[in-house]
C-alpha positions in Angstrom: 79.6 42.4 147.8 78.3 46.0 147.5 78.1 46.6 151.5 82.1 45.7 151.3 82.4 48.0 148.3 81.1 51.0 150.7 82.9 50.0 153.3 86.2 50.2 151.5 85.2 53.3 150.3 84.8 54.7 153.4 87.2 52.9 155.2 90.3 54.7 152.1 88.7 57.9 152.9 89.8 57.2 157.0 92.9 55.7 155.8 94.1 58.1 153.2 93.7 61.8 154.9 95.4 61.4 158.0 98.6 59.3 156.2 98.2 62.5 153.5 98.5 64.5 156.5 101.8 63.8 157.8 103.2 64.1 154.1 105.3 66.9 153.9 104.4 69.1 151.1 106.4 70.8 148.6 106.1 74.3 148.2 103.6 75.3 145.7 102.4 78.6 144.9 99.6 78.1 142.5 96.6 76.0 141.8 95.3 73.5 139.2 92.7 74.0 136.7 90.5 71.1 138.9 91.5 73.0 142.2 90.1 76.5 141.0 86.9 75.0 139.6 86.1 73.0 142.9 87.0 76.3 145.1 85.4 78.9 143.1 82.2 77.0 141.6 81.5 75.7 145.1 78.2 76.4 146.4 76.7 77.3 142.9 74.2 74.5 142.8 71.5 74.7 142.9 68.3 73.2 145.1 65.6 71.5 144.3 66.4 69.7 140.8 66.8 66.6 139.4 69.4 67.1 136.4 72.3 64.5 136.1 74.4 67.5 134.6 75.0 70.6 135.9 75.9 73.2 133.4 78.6 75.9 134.9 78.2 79.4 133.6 81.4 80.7 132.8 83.3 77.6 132.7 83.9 76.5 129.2 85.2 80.4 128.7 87.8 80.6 131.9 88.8 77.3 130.4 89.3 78.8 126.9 91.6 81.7 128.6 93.5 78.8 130.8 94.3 77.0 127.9 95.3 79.8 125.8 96.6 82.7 128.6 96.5 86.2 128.4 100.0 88.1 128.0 100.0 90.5 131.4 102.4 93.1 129.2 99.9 93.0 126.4 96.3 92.3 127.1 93.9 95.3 127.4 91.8 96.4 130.5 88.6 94.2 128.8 90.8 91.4 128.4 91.4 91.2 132.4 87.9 91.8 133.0 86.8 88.6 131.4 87.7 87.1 134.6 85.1 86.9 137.1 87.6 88.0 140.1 88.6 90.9 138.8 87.1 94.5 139.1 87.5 97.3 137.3 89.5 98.8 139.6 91.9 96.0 140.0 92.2 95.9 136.0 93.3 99.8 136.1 95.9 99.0 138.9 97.5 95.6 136.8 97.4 98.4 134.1 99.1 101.1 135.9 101.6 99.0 137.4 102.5 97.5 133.8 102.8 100.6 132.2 105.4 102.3 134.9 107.6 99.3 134.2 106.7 95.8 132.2 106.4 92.9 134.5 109.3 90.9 134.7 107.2 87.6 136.7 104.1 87.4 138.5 105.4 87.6 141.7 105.5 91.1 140.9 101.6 91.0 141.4 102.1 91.4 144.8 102.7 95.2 144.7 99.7 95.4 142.6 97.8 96.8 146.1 94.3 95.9 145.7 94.8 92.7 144.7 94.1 89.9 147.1 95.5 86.7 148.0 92.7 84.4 146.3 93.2 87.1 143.3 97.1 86.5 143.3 96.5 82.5 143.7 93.9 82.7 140.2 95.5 84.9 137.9 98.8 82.2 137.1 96.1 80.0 135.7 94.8 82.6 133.3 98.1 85.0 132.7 101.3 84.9 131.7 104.5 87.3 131.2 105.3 87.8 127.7 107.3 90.4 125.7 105.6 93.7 125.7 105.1 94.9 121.7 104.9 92.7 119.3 106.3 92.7 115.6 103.6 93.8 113.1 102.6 91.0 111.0 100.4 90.5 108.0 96.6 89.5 107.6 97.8 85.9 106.2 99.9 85.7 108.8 97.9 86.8 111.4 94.8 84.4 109.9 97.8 81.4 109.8 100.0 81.4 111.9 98.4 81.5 115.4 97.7 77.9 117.5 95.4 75.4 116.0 92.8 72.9 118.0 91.3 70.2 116.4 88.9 68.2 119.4 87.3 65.0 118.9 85.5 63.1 121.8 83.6 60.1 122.2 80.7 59.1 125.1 80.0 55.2 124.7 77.4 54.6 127.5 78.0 50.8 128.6 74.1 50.4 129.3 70.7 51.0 127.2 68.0 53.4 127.8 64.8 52.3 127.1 64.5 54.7 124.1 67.2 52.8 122.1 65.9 49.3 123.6 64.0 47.1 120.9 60.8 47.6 120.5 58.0 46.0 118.2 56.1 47.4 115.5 52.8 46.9 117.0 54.4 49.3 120.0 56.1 51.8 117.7 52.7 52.8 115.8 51.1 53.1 118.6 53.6 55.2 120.7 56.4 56.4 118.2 58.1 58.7 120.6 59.0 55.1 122.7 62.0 55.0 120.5 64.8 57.0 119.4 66.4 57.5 115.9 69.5 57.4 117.0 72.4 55.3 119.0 73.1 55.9 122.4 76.6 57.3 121.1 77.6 61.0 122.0 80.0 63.0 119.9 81.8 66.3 119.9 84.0 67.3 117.0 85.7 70.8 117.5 88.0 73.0 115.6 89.7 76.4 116.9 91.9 78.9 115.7 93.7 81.9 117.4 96.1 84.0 116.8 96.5 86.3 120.3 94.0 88.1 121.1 92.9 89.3 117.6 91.9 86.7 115.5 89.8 83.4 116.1 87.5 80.9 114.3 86.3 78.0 115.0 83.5 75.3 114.5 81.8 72.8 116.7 79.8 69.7 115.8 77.9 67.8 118.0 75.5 64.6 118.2 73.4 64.1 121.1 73.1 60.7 122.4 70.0 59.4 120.8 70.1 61.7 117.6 70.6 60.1 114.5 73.9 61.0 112.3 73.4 62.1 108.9 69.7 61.3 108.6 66.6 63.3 109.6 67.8 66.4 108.1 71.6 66.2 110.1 74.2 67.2 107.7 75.6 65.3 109.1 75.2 66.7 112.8 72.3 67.6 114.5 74.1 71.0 115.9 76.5 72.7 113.7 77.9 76.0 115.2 81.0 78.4 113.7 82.3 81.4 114.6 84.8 84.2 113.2 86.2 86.7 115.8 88.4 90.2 115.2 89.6 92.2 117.9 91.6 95.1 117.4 92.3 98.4 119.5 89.4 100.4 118.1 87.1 98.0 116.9 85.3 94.4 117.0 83.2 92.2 114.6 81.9 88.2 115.2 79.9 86.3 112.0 78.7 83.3 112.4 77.3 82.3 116.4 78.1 85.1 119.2 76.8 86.0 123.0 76.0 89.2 123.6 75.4 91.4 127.6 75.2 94.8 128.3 74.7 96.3 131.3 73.3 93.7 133.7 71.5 91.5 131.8 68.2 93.0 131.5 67.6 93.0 127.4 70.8 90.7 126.7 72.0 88.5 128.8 73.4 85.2 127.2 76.8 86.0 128.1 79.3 85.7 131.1 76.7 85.1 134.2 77.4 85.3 137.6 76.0 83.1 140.5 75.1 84.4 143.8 78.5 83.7 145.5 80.5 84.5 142.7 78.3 87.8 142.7 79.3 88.7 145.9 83.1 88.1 145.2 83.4 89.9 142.1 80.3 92.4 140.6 79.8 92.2 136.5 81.1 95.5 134.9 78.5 97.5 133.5 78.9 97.9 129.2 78.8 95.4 126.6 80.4 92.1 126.4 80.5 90.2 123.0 81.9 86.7 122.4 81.8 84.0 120.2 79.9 81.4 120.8 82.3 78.2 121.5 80.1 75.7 123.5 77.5 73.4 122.9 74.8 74.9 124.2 72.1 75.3 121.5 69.8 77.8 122.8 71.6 80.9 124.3 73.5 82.6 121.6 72.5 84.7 118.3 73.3 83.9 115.1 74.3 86.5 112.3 77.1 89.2 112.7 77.6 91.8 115.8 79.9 94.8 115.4 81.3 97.4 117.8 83.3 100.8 117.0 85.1 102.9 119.4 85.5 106.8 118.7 87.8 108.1 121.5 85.5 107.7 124.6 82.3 107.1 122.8 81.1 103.4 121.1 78.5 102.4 119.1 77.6 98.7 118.3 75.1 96.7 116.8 74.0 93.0 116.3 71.5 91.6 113.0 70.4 87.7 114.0 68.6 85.1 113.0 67.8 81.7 114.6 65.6 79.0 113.9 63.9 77.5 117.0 62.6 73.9 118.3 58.9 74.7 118.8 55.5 73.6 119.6 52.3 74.6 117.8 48.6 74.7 117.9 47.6 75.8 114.5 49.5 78.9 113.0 50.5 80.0 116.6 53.5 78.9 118.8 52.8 77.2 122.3 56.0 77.0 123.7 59.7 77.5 122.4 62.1 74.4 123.5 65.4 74.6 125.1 67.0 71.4 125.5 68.6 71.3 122.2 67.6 67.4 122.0 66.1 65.7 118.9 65.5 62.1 119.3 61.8 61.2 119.1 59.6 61.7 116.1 58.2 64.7 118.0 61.4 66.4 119.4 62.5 66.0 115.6 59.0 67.5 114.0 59.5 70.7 116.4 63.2 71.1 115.6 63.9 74.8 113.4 60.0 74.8 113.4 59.8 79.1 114.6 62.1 81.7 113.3 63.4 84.8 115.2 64.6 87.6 113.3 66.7 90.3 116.4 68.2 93.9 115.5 69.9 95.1 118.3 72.2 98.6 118.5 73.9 100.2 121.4 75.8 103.4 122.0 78.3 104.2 124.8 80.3 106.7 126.5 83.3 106.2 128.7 84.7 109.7 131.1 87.5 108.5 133.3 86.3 105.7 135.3 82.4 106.1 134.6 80.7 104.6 131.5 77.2 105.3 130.2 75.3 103.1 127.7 71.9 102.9 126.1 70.7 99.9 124.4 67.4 98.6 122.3 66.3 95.7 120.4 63.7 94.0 118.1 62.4 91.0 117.7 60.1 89.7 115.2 59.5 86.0 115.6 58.2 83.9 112.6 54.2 83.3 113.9 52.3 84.3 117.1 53.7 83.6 120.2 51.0 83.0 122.5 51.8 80.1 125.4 48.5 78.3 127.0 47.0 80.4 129.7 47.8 78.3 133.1 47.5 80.0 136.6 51.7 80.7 136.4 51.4 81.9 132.6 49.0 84.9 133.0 52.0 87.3 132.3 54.9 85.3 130.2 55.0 86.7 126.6 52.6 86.4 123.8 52.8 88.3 120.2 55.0 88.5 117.4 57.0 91.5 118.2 59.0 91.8 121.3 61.3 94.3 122.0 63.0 96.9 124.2 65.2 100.1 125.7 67.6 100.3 128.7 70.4 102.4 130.1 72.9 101.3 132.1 75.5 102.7 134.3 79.0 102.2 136.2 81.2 104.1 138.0 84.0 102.9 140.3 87.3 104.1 142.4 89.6 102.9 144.6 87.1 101.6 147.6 83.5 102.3 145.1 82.0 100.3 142.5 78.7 101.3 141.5 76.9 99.7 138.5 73.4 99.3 137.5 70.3 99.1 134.7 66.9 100.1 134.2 64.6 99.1 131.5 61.5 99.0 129.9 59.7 96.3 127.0 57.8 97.4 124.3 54.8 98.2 126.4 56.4 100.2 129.0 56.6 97.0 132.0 60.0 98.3 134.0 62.7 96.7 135.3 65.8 97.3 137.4 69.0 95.8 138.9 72.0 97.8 140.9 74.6 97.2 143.2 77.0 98.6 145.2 80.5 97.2 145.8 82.5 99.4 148.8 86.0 98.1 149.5 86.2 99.2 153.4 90.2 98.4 153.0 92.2 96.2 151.8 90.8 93.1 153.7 86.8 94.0 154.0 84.3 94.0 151.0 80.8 95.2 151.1 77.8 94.4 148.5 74.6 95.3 148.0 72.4 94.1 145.0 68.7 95.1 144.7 66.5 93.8 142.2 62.6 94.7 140.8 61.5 93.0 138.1 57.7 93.7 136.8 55.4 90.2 136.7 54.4 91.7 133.3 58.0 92.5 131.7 58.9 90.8 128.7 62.5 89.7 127.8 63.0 87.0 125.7 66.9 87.1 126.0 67.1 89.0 129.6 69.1 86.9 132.0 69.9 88.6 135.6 70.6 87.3 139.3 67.2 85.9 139.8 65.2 83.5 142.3 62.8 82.7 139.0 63.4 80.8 136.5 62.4 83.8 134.2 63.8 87.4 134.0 60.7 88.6 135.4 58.4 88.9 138.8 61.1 89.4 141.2 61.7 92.1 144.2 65.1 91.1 145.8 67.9 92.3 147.5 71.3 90.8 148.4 73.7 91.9 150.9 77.1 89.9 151.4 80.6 90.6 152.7 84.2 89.4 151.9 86.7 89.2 154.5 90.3 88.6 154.8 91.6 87.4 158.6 94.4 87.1 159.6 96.1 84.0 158.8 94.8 83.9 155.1 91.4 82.9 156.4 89.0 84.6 153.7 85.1 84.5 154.3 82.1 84.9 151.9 78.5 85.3 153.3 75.7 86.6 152.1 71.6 86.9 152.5 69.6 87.2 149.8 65.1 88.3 150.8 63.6 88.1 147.7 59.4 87.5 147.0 57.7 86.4 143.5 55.0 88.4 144.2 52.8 86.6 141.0 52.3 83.0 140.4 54.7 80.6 139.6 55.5 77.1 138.1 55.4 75.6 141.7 53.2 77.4 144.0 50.0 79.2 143.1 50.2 82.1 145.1 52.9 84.9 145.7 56.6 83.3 147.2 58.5 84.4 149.8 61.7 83.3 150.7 65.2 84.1 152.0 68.9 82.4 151.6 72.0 82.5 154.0 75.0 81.6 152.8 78.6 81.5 154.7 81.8 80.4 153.1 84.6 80.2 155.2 88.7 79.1 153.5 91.6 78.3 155.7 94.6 79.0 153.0 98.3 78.3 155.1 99.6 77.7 151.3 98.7 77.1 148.0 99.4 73.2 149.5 96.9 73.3 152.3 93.2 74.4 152.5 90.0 73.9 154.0 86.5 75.0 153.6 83.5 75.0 154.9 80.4 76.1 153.2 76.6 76.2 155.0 74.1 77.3 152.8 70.0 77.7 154.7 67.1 78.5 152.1 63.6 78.9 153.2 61.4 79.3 150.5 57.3 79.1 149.5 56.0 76.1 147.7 52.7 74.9 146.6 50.9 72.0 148.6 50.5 68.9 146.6 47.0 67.5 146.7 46.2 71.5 147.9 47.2 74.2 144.9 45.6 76.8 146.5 47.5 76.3 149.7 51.9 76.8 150.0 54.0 76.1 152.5 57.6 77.1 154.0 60.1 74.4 152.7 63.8 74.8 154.7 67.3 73.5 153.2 69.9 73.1 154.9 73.1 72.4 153.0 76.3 72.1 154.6 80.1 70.6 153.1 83.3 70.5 154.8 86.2 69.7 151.9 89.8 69.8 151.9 92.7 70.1 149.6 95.9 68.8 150.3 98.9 68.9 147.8 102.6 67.6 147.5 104.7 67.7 144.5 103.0 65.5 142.7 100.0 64.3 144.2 96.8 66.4 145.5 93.7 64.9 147.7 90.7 66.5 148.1 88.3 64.4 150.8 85.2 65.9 151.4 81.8 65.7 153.3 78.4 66.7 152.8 75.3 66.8 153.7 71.4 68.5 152.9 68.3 68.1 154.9 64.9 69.5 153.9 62.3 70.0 155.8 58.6 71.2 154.5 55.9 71.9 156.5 53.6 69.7 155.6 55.2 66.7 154.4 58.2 64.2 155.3 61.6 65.3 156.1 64.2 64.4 153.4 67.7 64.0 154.3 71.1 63.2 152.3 74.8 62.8 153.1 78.0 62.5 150.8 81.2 61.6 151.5 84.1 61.5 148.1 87.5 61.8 147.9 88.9 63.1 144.5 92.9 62.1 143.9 95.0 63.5 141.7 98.4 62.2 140.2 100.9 64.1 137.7 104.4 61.9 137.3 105.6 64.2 134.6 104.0 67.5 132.8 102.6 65.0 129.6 100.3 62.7 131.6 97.5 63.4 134.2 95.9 61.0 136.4 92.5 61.7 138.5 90.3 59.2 140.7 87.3 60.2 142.5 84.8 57.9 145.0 82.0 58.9 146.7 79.7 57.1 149.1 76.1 58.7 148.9 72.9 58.0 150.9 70.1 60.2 150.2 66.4 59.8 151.5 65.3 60.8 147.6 66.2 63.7 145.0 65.0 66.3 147.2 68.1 66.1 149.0 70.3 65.6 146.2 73.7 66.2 146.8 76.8 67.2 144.6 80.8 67.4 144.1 82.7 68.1 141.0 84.5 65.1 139.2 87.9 65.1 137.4 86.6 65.9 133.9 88.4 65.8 130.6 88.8 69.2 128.8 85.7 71.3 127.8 83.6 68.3 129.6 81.6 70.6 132.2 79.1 69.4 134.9 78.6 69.3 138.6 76.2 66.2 138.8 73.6 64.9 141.3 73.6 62.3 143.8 70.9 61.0 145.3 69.3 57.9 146.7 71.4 54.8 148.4 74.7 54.0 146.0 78.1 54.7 145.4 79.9 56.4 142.2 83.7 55.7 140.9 85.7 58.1 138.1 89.0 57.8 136.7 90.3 60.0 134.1 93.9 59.8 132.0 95.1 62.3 130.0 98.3 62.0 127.9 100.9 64.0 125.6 101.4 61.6 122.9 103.7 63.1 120.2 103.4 65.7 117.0 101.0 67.8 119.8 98.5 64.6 119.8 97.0 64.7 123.3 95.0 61.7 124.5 92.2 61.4 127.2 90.2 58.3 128.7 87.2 58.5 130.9 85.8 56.1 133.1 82.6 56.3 134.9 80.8 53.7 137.7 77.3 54.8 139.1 75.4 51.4 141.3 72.5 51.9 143.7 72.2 50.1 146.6 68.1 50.5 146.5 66.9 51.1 143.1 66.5 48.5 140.3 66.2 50.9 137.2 67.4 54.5 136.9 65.7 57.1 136.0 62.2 57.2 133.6 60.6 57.3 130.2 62.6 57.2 127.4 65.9 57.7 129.6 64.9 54.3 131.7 67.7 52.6 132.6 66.7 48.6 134.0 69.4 48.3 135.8 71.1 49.6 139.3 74.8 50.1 137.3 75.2 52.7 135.2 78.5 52.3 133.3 80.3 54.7 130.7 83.5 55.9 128.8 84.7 59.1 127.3 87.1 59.1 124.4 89.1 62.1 123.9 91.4 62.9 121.4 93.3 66.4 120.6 95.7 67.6 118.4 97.3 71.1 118.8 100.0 72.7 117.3 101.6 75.8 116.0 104.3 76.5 112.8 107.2 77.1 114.2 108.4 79.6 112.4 105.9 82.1 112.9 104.8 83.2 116.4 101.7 85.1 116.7 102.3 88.9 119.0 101.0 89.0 122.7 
């Protein structure tokens, strides 16, 4: 039965792509939301992990622009920059081009000269043409009659993990953390306002599986978040739950992140970024109110937060401050809001032409003694009460330049630096060059930078990647990236060395057509197991072929891939994928999405991954590895009265395991089975229309 599952599997993939091949397609000039997060999140995974989810930087807040667009006519220079593809200089030439004469479509952005054809094929999903003023309205209006979101969605797993299994009172007193206090049931509940760009609120509720609802101190969720946004011309203001970056990330760096590929395609902007917080990510926001002023070319801003934090003790002092946000055991419950962290954080700015200046400081006081146990990879992380810190940042760009940078310095004087240079050679060649030292001894709590480490410390680096447009719309990204840990880390004892090649190469003939091929070699240091004192060079080889093939109303995206690592001084581990992902829109109010994929993998060492049609706001690249096979299918419907429905269906068997995963998560069984539940309403008075 299963070996004639795989084989149909495989034996549809053969099938479908050459019959999809002789379709003829209709002419399309854009892409879907599903196409642009395959093409331009490829290759972001990363190596050696385990995780079933992938979290994408960046993805629930291109989402949030794709569902609600920015008006090309009316949106300001930071508004353009939000998206990852676009520089600063291309923002001043949308700009310049809009204000010689409003755009009439977005055709038009082909005269928009440094734009490129990938740029031209992303901005549809994010912009739109609009009128260019708008009316002045009121505050009511303005706080009532913009678009409303009300979210609710539903994970039922159709299996039991060992921590909601039974279990009997003799077990429980003796291990208590064998069992969690709540159901295996996920839930999401969100609600959004916006009126343009100007005003938004919102507030998100969410219940992990295993958390209990409405017991255990949840009122009734476990994690409550809301926000309230104002944008206007000269200033900006968020209560409630934000994200805050300046400069590159070396004292704040919780908002919009960059991977290494992405990196190399489009440079973060040097200044401050502030948003609200909208996801459910419980660790990497502030909580309290931010403010920023502009005076002409000069800014000053500021941010007063407050969090309570899941943490461990030993005595009055804290061990280690958790991040997963999960509170389902008697112990994951006793550490939750058990640290406080009290941040003051200011920033002033100056802007001259098309170069911007900006020095930034913060403080944190958190609520006892931070002081982690002293391990062989722990020597330098953080210890105190106070932590704090000063930087300056930089930018400066042109036509062809784009020159951005920061250096900085914690409260005991351990440095830091990252810059980069962009140089547009012309039109159809890119050149990049990032170079990164972080001290083993500097301390950052909320620093977040393109890194090797898992921390925003003990790093020399330096990245050098191109972008190239052929002829033929045949655009390649490559990049290699020599970096060394030069203290110890989590995983080897001694300093790491290592070095990563990447080449991404996309045959475009039309929005209707494309292939891709990525190849990604990492070599990198480990420690020896059975041998700490010992490393050894551990290869990766990671290579996917995928394509994309669209007609009016159907799309098919086959692809192939495949990892082998090879350590020194241990077994080879090897791992190949191939899925197909289908996708089938009869009219504009229903969706339909399949996805198959036929995975062998030596163990999760050579995990492999590919994206999955998700419903909205449901982010994730997950893992395959080991001998199975996994089915998706997703529906999404416009119902009436701007009701939206979406159903989820997920299949995950194993071919040569009889329980999945471990601990508490123990699944005894080789099928994992599960359905999402979505529900949306959305809708906007009629009679009032918000301005841009």
């Amino acid at each position: 039965m299963l070996k004639t599952i795989a084989r149909a599997i495989t034996l549809g993939l053969a099938i479908a792509f050459p019959l999809f091949l002789a379709a003829q397609p209709a002419r399309r000039d854009s892409l879907s939301w599903s196409e642009f997060v395959e093409t331009f999140f490829s290759g972001e995974y990363a190596d050696e992990t385990d995780d079933e989810e992938r979290p994408l930087d960046m993805y629930e807040t291109l989402e949030e622009i794709h569902a609600s667009p920015l008006n090309i006519n009316n949106c300001s220079r930071e508004d353009l920059m939000l998206l990852p593809f676009i520089s600063a200089a291309d923002a001043d030439s949308i700009i310049a081009y809009r204000d010689r004469r409003a755009f009439l479509s977005l055709g038009e952005l082909l005269f928009v000269t440094p734009l490129t054809y990938a740029d031209r094929l992303y901005l549809p999903l994010f912009v739109y043409v609009g009128e260019k003023e708008g009316r002045r309205v009121s505050l009511i209006e303005q706080l009532t009659a913009g678009k409303y979101e009300a979210e609710t969605r539903f994970d039922v797993p159709l299996y039991t993990r060992e921590g909601n299994a039974s279990h009997t009172r003799s077990e429980l007193e003796r291990y208590p953390n064998r069992a969690y206090h709540g159901n295996g049931l996920h839930h999401i509940l969100r609600l959004r306002y916006k009126y343009g760009r100007s005003w938004a609120y919102g507030l998100t509720l969410e219940k992990d599986a295993g958390e209990p609802f409405a017991a255990e101190g949840n009122v009734p969720y476990d994690y409550v978040s809301f926000y309230l946004h104002h944008k206007a011309q000269r200033s900006e203001w968020v209560l409630g739950d934000y994200e805050v970056r300046a400069g590159q990330g070396l004292l704040w760096g919780n908002g919009f992140f960059l991977g290494k590929q992405m990196l190399v395609s489009a440079a973060p902007q040097g200044g401050l970024r502030l948003k609200p917080h909208t996801s459910t990510e419980e660790n990497a926001f502030f909580r309290g109110v931010a403010a920023r002023l502009r005076f002409g070319k000069a800014e000053l801003a500021a941010f007063l937060s407050y969090r309570t934090l899941d943490a461990s003790y030993r005595g009055d002092t804290i061990l280690t401050l958790q991040t997963t946000g999960l509170h389902r055991t008697p112990t994951e419950i006793d550490r939750k809001d058990h640290a406080g962290a009290l941040t003051l954080g200011v920033r002033a700015g100056y802007l001259v032409r098309n170069a911007a200046i900006g020095l930034n400081a913060y403080a944190t006081r958190f609520s006892d003694p931070v002081s982690p146990e002293l391990r062989y990879y722990s020597r330098y992380y953080f210890r105190g009460r106070m932590a704090g810190g000063a930087s300056v940042d930089f930018s400066w760009h042109s036509a062809r330049w784009n020159v951005s940078g920061e250096a900085a310095a914690d409260s005991k004087l351990h440095l830091a630096y990252v810059g980069q240079t962009r140089f547009r050679a012309s039109d159809d060649w890119t050149l990049f060059l990032q170079h990164r030292h972080l001290s083993p001894r500097f301390a950052a709590p909320y620093g977040r930078v393109l890194q090797e480490g898992s921390r925003c410390a003990n790093e020399h680096g330096a990245l050098l990647g191109a972008t190239a447009q052929l002829p033929h719309n045949i655009l390649c990204t490559a990049y290699a990236d020599f970096f060394v840990l030069p203290s110890a880390t989590f995983l080897n004892h001694n300093r790491t060395r290592g070095v990563e090649f990447y080449f991404r190469g996309e045959l475009r003939s039309s929005a209707n057509r494309t292939f891709q091929l990525v190849y990604r070699y990492k070599t990198k240091e480990r420690g020896i197991s059975g041998a700490p004192e010992q490393s050894e060079f551990v290869q990766t080889h990671r290579a996917t072929a995928r394509m994309t093939l669209v007609t009016n109303k159907l799309s098919l995206h086959p692809m192939l891939t495949a990892c082998l690592r090879v350590p020194q001084a241990s077994e080879k581990s090897f791992g190949w994928m191939a899925a197909l992902r289908v996708g089938y829109t009869p009219s504009p109010r229903a969706t339909f999405s399949a996805f198959g994929a036929l995975f062998m993998s030596d163990d999760y060492q050579s995990a492999l991954y590919a994206y999955e049609p998700q419903l909205p706001r449901q982010a994730g690249i997950p893992s395959f590895y080991y001998h199975g096979f996994r089915l998706v299918a997703t529906a999404s419907i416009a119902l009436f009265w701007g009701l939206e429905g979406g159903l989820r269906v997920g299949s995950t068997h194993y071919f040569n395991r009889d329980e999945i995963s471990s601990g508490t998560q123990l699944i005894r069984s080789s099928w994992k089975n599960d359905v999402s539940l979505q529900v949306r309403w959305r809708f906007q008075p009629k009679h009032k229309r918000p301005a841009g």
